[in-house]
N, C-alpha and C positions, 0 to 999 in steps of 0.2 A: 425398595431401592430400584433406580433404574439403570438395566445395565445396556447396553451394545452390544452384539455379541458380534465376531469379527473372527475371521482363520488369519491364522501366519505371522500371529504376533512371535518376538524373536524372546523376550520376557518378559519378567514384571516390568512397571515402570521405572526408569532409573532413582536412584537415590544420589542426590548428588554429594561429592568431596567440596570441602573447602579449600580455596585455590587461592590465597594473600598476596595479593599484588604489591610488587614495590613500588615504592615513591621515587618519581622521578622529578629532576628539573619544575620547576612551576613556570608555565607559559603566563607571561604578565604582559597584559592589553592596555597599549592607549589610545583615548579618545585622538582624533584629529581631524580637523574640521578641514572638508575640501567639499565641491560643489559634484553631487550624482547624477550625470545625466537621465533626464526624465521624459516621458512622454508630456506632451502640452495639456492634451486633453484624454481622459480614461478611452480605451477601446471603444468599451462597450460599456452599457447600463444597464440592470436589471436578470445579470446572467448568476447561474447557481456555481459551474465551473468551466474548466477549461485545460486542455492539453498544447505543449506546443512543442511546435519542432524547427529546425532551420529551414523547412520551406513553408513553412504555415502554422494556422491555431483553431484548432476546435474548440468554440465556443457553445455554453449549451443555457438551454433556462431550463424549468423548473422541471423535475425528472417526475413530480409526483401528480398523478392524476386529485382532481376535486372532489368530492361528494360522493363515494360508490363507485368512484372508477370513474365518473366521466372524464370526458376532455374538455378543455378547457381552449379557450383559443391561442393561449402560447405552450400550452404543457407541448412539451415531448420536445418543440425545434432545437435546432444544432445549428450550427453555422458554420465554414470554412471559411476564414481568413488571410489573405486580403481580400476584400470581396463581398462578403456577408454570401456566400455563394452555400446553398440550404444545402447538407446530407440526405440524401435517398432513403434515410433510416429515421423510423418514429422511435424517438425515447430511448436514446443509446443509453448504455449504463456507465457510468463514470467509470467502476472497477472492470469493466472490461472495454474499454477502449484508450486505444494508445496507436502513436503513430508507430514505424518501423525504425531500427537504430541511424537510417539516413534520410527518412521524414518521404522516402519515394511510396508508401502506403502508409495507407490508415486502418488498423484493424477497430470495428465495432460491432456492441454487441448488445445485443435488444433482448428482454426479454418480454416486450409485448409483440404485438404483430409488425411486421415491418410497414404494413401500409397505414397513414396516415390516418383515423378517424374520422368524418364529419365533425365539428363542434357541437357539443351536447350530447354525442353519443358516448357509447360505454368502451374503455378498451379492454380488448379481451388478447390473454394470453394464450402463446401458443407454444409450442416445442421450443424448447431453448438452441438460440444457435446464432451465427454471428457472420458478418461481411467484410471482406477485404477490399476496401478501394487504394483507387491509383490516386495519385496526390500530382495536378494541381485538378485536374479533371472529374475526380470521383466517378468514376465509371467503378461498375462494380467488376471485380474480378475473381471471385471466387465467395463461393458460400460456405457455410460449413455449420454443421449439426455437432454442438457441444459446446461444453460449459469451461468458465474457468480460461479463456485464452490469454494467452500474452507473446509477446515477442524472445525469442530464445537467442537471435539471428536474425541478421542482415535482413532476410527472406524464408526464415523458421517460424512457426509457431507453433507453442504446444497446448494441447488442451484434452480435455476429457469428454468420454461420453458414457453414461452409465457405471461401472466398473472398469470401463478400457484407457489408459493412455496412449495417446495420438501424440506423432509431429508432422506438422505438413511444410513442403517448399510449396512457396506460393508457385498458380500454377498447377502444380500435378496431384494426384489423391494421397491422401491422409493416410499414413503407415503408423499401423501399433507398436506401440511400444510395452517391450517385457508381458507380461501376464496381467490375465485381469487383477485386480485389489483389493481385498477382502474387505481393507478399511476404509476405502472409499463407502462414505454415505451418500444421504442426498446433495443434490446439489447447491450451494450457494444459495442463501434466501435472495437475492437479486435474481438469480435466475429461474428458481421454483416453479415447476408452472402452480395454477391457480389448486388443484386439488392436492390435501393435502399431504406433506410428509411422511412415511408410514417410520411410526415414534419419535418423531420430530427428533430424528439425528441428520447432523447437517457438515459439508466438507467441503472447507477454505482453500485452495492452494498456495501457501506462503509462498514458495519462489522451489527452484531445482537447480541442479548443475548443468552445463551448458552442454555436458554430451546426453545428458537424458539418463543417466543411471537411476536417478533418486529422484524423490521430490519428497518437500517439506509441508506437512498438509495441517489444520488444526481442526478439528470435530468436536462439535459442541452439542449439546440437547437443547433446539429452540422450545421446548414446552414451556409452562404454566413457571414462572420462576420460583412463585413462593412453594414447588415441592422441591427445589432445589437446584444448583449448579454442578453441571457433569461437563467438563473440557478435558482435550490433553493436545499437543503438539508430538506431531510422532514424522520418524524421518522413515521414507518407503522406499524398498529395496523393488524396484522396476520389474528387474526380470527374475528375481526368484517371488512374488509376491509375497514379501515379508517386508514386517513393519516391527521398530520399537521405541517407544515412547520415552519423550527428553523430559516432558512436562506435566504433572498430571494433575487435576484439579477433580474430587469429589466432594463436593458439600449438600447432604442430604438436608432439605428444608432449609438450606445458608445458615445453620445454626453457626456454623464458625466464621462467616463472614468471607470463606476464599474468593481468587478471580485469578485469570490469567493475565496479562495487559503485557502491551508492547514487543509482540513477537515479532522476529521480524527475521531473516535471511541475508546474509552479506554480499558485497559482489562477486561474482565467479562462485557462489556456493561453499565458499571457504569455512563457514562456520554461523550458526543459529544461537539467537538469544530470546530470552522470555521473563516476563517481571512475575514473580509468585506474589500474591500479596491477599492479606491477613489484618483485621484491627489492626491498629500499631504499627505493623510492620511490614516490607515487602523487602524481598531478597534476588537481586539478579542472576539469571542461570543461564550460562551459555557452554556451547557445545561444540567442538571440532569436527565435519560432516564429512564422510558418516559417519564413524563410529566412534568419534572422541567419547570422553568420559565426559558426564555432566557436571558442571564447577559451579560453585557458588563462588562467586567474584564479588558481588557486594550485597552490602544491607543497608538498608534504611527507614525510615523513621515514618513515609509514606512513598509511595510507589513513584516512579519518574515520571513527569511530565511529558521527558520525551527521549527516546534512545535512537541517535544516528548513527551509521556508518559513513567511515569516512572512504575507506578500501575496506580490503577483505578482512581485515583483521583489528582494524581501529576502529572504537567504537565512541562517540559521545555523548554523556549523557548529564540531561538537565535534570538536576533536583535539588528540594529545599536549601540542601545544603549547601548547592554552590554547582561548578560547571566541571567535570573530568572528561578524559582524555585516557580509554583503556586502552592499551597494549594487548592484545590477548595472545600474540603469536612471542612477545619477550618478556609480558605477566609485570606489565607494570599500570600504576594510576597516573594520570598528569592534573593538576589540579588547573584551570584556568583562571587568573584571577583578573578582575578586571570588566569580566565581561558583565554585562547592563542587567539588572535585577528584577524578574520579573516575567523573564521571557519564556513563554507556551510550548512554541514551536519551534524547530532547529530546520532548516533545508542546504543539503551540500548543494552546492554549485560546482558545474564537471571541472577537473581535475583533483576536486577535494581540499582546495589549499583553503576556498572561501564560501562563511555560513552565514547563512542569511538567518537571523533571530529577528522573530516576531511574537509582537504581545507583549505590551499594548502599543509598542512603537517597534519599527523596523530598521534592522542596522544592520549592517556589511561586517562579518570580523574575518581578517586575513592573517590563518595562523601563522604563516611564514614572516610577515612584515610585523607580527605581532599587534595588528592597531586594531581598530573600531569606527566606523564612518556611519552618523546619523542619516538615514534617509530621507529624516522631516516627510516620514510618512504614519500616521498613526491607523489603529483598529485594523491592520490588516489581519485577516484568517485561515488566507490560503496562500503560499508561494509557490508558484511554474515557473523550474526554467528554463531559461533555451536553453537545447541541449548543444551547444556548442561555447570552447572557452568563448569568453569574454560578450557572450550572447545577452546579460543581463539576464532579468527575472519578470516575471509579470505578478501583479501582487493586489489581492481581492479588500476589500477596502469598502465599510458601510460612510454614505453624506449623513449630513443631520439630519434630511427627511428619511433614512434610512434603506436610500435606495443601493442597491449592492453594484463595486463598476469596479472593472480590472485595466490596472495602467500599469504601462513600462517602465521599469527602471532598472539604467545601467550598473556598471560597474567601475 
């Protein structure tokens, strides 16, 4: 068996209680046909994805190098939007780039070298670490060595570097945070450099609380999978370096068939959920941060398609059996009925009142007005949205010849 070994666990892994939600009210949706304002023509064609903000949109193509690593003549570009105006950075990484919560910076983050390749040659990895530009001009403004960033603040970012947690204001140097980690592993396979893993143990950061006390991290074994599946989701006590586990997954040679899926973090840090799933079955576990007790809130039949929050405490979730609406701060279910059969994806649009469901067609549901508004846009697989009310969405979308193009649509 393969174990991790790691200081300052606080115990065993949790064992979770059964938490029975009441039935509330049934939200019941209807169709109504009005016209969604749309872009004329897609952005862009040919791109993988895309971030956007109320002053712009990073546009990127294909992240993966060809053959051995080379490059290829479109691998790695990016683009800034309006403009088609190139980033200073080869091959950002989708999971670590995002603009700031007022679009005045772009944090990204590479992990191959920052300088562009010749076409044909090999790109080769370097020290993980990441760039701050200014937004409309991309000038860079700060660098920084480490994994895992994101926005915390206005002008915060927090991120890791080896066993350390970092916040930095843009601008000044990077201050630690609490003690080094015990449970911190390696880094993100995104950001890995090229040599490899020592025991291919590897560490996510789910999301934290906005003063930095804690983070929510998940650690996986990337090895050989047919010796088996080793996860857990564990919430990290910053400044005393202690850690204890919400979620734990050990299946030596997957004789039982475990998996983690759909972990995720809510806003402000208010509370952590994770799908446990098993042949047959998969049971929803969520957690009050930090220290709530772990609840089993639901089961089913197969694991969710997809688990959204709406705020801190409401959670959505798509599966076989239909569309809920959990309460977890007054412990009840909301069943949705109505909503279009079929649908993959869930994405809140800010305020949370409206979800954008996609797969195999895109529709607009607004819990408050209770209705549903067809997009008349089909195959889409990604939705970005502006991050401002009534910004609309931008929505990824294969033609027949199967070229990939992202276009606007309102609200």
């Amino acid at each position: 068996m393969l174990l991790l070994c790691v200081r300052g666990a606080l115990a065993a892994p949790a064992v979770p209680v059964d938490r029975p939600l009441a039935s509330a009210p049934d939200v019941v949706l209807t169709t109504v046909e009005r016209a969604v304002p749309r872009a004329a023509a897609p952005l862009v064609t040919g791109a993988e994805w895309m971030k956007a903000s109320p002053r712009g949109l990073v546009v990127a193509g294909t992240t993966t190098t060809g053959s051995n690593g080379v490059v290829d003549a479109e691998h790695g570009r990016a683009f800034l939007h309006p403009g088609k105006i190139p980033l200073p950075v080869f091959a950002p990484s989708p999971n670590g780039t995002e603009f700031s919560p007022d679009g005045r910076f772009l944090l990204v983050a590479s992990n191959l070298t920052f300088t562009r390749p010749a076409a044909g040659a090999r790109a080769v990895r370097q020290s993980p670490s990441a760039v701050i530009l200014s937004v409309p001009d991309l000038r860079v403004v700060q660098r920084v060595v480490g994994v895992d960033p994101s926005w915390v603040g206005p002008t915060t970012v927090a991120f890791r570097n080896g066993k350390q947690a970092y916040r930095l204001e843009v601008g000044r140097e990077p201050v630690a945070v609490g003690v080094p980690q015990g449970a911190f592993a390696c880094a993100n396979e995104d950001f890995s450099p090229q040599t490899p893993c020592r025991n291919d143990w590897y560490t996510n950061t789910v999301g934290g609380d906005p003063r930095q006390t804690f983070w929510v991290t998940e650690t996986y074994w990337g090895g050989d999978y047919t010796q088996g599946t080793w996860e857990r989701l564990d919430v990290l006590d910053l400044e005393r370096g202690l850690f204890r586990t919400l979620v734990q997954i050990d299946d030596p040679r997957n004789v039982a068939g475990l998996a983690m899926r759909n972990e995720s973090v809510s806003p402000g840090a208010v509370r952590a959920c994770a799908a446990r799933e098993q042949p047959g079955r998969a049971e929803l576990l969520c957690a009050a941060l930090p220290n709530g007790a772990v609840e089993r809130v639901m089961t089913f039949a197969k694991t969710p398609s997809e688990t959204v929050w709406l705020d801190g405490s409401r959670l959505l979730v798509l599966h076989d059996g239909g569309r809920d609406i959990l309460d977890l701060a007054k412990g009840t279910r909301t069943r949705v009925l109505g909503a279009p059969e079929g649908a993959k994806w869930a994405t809140v649009l800010p305020g949370g009142r409206q979800i954008v469901l996609a797969s195999p067609t895109v529709r607009i549901v607004d819990l408050d007005a209770r209705t549903v508004v067809d997009t008349k846009t089909t195959s889409a697989w990604l939705v970005e949205p502006v991050p401002t009310p009534g910004g609309g969405f931008y929505v990824s979308s294969k033609s027949a010849a199967g070229t990939r193009a992202f276009t606007w649509i309102g609200q």
